[in-house]
C-alpha distance (Angstrom), angle and dihedral (degrees) to the residues before:
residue distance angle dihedral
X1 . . .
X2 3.72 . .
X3 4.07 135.5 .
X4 4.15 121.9 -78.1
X5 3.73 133.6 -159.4
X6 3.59 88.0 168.8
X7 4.28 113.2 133.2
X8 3.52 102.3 -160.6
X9 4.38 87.3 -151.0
X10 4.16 82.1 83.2
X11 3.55 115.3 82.6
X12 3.69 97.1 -142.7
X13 4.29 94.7 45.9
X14 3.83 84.2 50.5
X15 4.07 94.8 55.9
X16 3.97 88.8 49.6
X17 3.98 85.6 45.8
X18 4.08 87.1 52.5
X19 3.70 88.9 53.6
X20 3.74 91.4 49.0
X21 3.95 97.8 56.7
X22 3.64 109.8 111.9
X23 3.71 112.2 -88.5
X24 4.30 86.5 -121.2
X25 3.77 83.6 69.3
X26 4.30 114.5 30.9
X27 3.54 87.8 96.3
X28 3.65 92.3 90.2
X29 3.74 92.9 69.8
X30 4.08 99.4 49.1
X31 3.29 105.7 116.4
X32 3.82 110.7 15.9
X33 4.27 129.8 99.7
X34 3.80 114.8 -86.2
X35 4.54 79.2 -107.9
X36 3.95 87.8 53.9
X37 3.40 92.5 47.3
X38 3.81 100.8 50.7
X39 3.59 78.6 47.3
X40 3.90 91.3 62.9
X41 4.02 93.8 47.0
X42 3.98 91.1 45.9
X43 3.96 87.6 61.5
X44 3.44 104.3 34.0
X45 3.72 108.6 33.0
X46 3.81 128.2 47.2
X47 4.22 118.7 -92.6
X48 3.24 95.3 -128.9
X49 3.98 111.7 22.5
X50 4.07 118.7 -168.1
X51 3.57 92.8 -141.5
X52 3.92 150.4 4.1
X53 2.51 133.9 -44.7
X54 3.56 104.5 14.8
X55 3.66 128.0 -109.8
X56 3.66 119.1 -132.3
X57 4.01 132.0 -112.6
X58 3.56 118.3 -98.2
X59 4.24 97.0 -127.5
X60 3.75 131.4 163.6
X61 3.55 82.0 -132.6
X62 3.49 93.6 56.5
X63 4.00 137.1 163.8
X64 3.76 114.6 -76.6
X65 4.15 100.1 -99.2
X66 3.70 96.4 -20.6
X67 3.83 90.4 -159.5
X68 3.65 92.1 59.4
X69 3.91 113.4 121.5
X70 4.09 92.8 -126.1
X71 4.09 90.6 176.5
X72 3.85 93.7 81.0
X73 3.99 118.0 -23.2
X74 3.91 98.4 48.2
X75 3.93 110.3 18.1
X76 4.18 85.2 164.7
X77 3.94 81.4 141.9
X78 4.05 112.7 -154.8
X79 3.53 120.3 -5.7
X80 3.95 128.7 131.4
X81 3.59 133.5 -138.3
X82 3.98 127.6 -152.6
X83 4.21 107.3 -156.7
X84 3.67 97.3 -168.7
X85 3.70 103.4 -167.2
X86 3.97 134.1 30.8
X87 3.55 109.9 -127.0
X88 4.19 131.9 7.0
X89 3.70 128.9 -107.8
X90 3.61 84.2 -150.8
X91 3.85 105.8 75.3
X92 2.71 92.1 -169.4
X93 3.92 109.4 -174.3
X94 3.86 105.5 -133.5
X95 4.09 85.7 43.8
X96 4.38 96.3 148.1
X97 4.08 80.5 -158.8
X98 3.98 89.4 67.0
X99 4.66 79.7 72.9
X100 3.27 90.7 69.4
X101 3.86 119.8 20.1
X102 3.73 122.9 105.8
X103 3.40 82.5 -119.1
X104 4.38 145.6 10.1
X105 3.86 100.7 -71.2
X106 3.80 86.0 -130.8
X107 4.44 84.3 65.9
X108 4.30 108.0 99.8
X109 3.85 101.1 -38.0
X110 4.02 106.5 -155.0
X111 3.54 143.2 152.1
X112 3.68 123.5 -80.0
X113 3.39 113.6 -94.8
X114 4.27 109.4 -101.3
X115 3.86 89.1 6.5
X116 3.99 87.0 163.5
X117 2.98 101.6 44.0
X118 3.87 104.8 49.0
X119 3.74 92.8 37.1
X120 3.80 89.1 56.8
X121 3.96 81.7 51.9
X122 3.56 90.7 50.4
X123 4.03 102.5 47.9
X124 4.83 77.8 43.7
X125 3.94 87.0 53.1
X126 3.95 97.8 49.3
X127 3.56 95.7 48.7
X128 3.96 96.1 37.5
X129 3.71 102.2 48.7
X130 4.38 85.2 39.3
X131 3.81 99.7 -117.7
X132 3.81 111.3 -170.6
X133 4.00 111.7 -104.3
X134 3.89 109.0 -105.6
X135 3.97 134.2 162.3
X136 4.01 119.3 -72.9
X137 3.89 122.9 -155.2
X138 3.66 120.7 -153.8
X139 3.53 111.9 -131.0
X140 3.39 117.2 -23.6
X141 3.95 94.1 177.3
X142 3.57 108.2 32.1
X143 3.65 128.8 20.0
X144 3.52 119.0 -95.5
X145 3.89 95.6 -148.9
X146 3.39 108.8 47.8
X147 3.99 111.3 148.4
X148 3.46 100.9 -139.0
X149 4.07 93.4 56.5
X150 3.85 96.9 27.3
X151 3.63 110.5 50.0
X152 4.11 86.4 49.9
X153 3.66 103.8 46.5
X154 4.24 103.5 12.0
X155 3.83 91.1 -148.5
X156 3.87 87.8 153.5
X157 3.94 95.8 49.2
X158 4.03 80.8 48.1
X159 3.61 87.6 60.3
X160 3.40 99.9 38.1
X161 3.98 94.4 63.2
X162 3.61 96.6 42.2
X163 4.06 86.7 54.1
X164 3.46 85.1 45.6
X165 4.44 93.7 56.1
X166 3.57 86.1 42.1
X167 3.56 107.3 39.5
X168 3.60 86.3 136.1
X169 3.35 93.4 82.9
X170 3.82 105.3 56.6
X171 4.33 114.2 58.9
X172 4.54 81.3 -155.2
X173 3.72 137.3 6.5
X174 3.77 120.0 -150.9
X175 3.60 121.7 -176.4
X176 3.90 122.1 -164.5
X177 3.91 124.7 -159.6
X178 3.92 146.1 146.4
X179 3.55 87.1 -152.6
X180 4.08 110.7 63.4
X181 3.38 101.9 148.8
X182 4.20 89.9 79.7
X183 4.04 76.9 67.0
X184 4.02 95.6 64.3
X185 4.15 89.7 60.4
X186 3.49 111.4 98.1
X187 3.75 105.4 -113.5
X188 3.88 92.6 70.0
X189 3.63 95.2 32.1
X190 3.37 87.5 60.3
X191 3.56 86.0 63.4
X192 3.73 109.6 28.2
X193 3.96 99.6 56.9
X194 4.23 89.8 38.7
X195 3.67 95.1 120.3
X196 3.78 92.8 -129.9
X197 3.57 89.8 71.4
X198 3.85 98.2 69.5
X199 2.45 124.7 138.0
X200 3.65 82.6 62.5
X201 3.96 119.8 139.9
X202 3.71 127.0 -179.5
X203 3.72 114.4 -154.7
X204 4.38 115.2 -159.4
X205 3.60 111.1 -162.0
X206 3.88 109.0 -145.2
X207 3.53 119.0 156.0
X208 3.67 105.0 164.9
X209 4.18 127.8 56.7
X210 4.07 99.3 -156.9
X211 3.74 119.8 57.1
X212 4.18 91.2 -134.4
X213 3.96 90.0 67.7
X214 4.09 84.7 43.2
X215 3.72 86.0 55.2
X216 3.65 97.8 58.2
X217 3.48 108.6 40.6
X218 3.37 101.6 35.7
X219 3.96 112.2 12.1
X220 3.84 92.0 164.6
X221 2.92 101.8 64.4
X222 4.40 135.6 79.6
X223 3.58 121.6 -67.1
X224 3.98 112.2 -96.0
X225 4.19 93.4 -120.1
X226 4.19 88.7 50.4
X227 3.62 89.0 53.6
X228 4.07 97.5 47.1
X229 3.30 93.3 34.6
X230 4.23 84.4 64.0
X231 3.04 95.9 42.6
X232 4.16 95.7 61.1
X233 3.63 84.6 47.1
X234 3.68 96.9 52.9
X235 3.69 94.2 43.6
X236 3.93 89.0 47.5
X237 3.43 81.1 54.7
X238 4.27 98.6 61.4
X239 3.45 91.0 -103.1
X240 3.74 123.6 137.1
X241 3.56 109.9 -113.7
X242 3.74 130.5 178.2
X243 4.16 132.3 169.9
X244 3.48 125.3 -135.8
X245 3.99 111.3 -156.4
X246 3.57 85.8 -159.7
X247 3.09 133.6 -162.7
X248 4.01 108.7 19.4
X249 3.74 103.3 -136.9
X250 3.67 119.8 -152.5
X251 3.65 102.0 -77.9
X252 4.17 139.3 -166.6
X253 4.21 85.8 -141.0
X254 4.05 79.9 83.1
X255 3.61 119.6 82.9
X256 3.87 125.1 -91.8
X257 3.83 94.8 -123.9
X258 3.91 93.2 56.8
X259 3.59 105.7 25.2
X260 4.53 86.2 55.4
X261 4.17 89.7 -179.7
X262 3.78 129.9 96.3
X263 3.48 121.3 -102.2
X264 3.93 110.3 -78.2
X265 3.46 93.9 -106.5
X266 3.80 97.6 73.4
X267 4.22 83.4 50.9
X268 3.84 85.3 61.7
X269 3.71 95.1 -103.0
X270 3.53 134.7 112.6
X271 4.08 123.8 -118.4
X272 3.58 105.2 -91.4
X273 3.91 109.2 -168.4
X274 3.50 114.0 14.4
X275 3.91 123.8 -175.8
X276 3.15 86.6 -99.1
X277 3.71 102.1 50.4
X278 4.08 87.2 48.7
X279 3.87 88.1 58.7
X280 3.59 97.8 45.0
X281 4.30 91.8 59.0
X282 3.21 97.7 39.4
X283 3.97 93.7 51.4
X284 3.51 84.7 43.2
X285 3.85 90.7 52.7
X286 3.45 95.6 49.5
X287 3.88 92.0 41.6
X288 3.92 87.2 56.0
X289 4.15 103.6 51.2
X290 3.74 92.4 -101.5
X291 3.40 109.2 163.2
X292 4.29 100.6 -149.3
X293 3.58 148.7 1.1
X294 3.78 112.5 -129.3
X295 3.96 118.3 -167.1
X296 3.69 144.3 167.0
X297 3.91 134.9 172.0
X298 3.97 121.4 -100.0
X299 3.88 119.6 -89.9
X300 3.47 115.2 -147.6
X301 4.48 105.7 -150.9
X302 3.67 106.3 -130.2
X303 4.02 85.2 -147.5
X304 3.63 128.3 104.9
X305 3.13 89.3 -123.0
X306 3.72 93.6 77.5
X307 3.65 103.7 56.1
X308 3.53 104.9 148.8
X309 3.75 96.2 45.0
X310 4.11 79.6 57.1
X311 3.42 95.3 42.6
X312 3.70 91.4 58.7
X313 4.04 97.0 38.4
X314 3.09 112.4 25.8
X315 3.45 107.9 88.8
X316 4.08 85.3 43.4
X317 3.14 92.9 55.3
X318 3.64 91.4 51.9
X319 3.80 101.2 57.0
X320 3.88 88.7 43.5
X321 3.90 84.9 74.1
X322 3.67 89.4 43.3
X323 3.53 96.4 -93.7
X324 3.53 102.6 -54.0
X325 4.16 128.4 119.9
X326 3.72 87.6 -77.8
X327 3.39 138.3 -130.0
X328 4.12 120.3 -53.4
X329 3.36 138.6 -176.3
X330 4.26 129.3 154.0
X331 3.80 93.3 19.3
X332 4.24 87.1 -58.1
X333 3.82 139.1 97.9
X334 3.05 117.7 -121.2
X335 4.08 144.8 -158.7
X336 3.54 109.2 -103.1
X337 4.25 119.1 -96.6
X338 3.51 97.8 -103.0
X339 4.24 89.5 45.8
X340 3.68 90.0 53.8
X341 3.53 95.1 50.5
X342 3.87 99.1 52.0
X343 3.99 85.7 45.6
X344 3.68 91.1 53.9
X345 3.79 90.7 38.1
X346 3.64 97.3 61.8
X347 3.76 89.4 54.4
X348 3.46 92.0 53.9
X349 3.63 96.6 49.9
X350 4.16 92.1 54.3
X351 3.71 82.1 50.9
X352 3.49 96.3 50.6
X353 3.75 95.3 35.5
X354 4.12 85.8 62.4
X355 3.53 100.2 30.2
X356 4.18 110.6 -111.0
X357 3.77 121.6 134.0
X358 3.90 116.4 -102.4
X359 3.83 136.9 -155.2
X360 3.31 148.3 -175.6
X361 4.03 108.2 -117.9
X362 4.08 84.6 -129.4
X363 4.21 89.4 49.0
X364 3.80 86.7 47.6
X365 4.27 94.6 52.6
X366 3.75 90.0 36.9
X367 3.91 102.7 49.3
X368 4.07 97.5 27.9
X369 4.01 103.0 112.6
């Protein structure tokens, strides 16, 4: 890192500061005018930085996974995500956010401190300084409508109706929940089915089909009938509606000879998405006018932090890569390739099978516009 006297407010300073970001993150600017790109820096970095490379801003509206290596392994390019809330009632236990919070997302969720104000700021700053419109993804680490934070303080609502002045700014909205039900009250529907909010997509995360499973991994969280029972009504409604069956747990629908672990049930841990299960939400997807499956395998956080999720999968994941340490990557084990694949697979077949467009939860961020 080296000494600046850069100000960021001069044209010329602000290309050398471009060329400066650290190569993880210059992806953000591929693709836009040298004015829209200044543009970019000016919100997201600081005017006049101390040091290279520059450190970004801490903003509601913040950069889609700002620790995301965007030079080869996640070239998603600009998009912005808005996490509403610190923390999640939820808990629940396989949570990836528990490997790198201060502490276990379950610990005091509350409302950021000025929310108002600095999101106002935030929606003033992209339109001032001219940022180029690009997608923004509501929450992707803690759920924007959780009941216990939402119905008291209505932080989400907030930010739904300044997206929805200012719509200008964003090219797509996505919003992300276990909890969709908060979406059928007026206030928000108001908002969510205005037609100038298209395009508008709500994404449901339900990973399990029976409400026992639910229970266990995720006990916090909404039953599984109040959260498909929303999401007919929304898509009844015109509203774009996909599910996530998210994450893929280790699972006895793969085949012996790659999956090379005992069924969960001898780790202590009951069977979490059986073939059966798979079949029954995606027919019920389809059945319902959703418009997509989204999926992605289960990360296990290396981090203390994330105890239980070890507890439960550690050892699995272990004698999935033939008993050695196991694979990692991003500060998480992970299933071996071939594993992942044949999880993923057999989603993708029920999809096909019935006719209902699937992605991978990567594909989705990466080709969403």
């Amino acid at each position: 890192m080296t000494q600046t006297n850069f100000d960021a407010l001069n044209d010329k300073d602000a290309d050398s500061l471009i060329q400066n970001v650290d190569s993880k993150t210059k992806r953000i600017f591929e693709g836009y005018e040298p004015s829209e790109q200044r543009a970019i820096y000016r919100y997201q970095f600081p005017r006049k930085p101390k040091k290279l490379p520059p450190t970004m801003k801490s903003r509601v509206i913040n950069l889609y996974d700002p620790m995301a290596d965007r030079s080869h392994k996640f070239p998603d390019g600009l998009r912005w995500c808005a996490n509403i809330y610190v923390g999640c009632y939820h808990n629940c236990g396989y949570c990836y956010v528990n490997g790198y919070s201060q502490n276990n997302v379950g610990i005091a969720p509350h409302p950021k401190k000025d929310f108002s104000r600095n999101l106002a700021k935030d929606i003033h700053d992209l339109r001032i300084l001219g940022v180029p419109a690009a997608p923004l993804h509501m929450s992707n680490s803690t759920d924007p409508l959780q009941a216990g934070l939402e119905q008291n303080h209505r932080h989400t609502l907030l930010a739904l109706q300044h997206i929805k002045n200012n719509r200008d700014l964003f090219t797509s909205i996505v919003i992300l929940t276990k909890n969709p039900p908060i979406l059928l009250s007026m206030d928000y529907l108001a908002i969510i089915a205005d037609p100038k909010m298209k395009s508008f997509t709500v994404q449901v995360t339900c990973g399990f089909w029976r409400d026992e499973i639910r229970s266990f991994y995720e006990p916090g969280a909404p039953l599984i009938g109040d959260r498909l029972d929303a999401i007919k009504e929304l898509a009844k409604l015109g509203i774009d509606v996909e599910l996530r069956i998210d994450p893929l747990f280790p699972s006895a629908r793969v085949e012996n000879n790659i999956r090379m672990h005992k069924p969960l049930t001898e780790y202590g841990i009951p069977e979490a998405q059986t073939r059966d299960d798979i079949q029954a939400l995606v027919k019920f997807a389809k059945e319902s006018g959703v418009s997509s499956i989204i999926a992605k395998p289960l990360k296990v956080p290396i981090s203390k932090k994330a105890q239980r999720c070890k507890d439960w999968f550690q050892s699995i994941y272990r004698d999935a890569n033939g008993g050695k340490g196991g694979t990692v990557r991003g500060g998480s084990w992970r299933l071996p390739d071939n594993y992942q694949k044949a999880m993923i697979s057999t989603v993708r077949e029920a999809c096909d099978s019935i006719g209902i467009n699937f992605k991978h939860c990567m594909h989705d961020v990466m080709t969403r516009k």
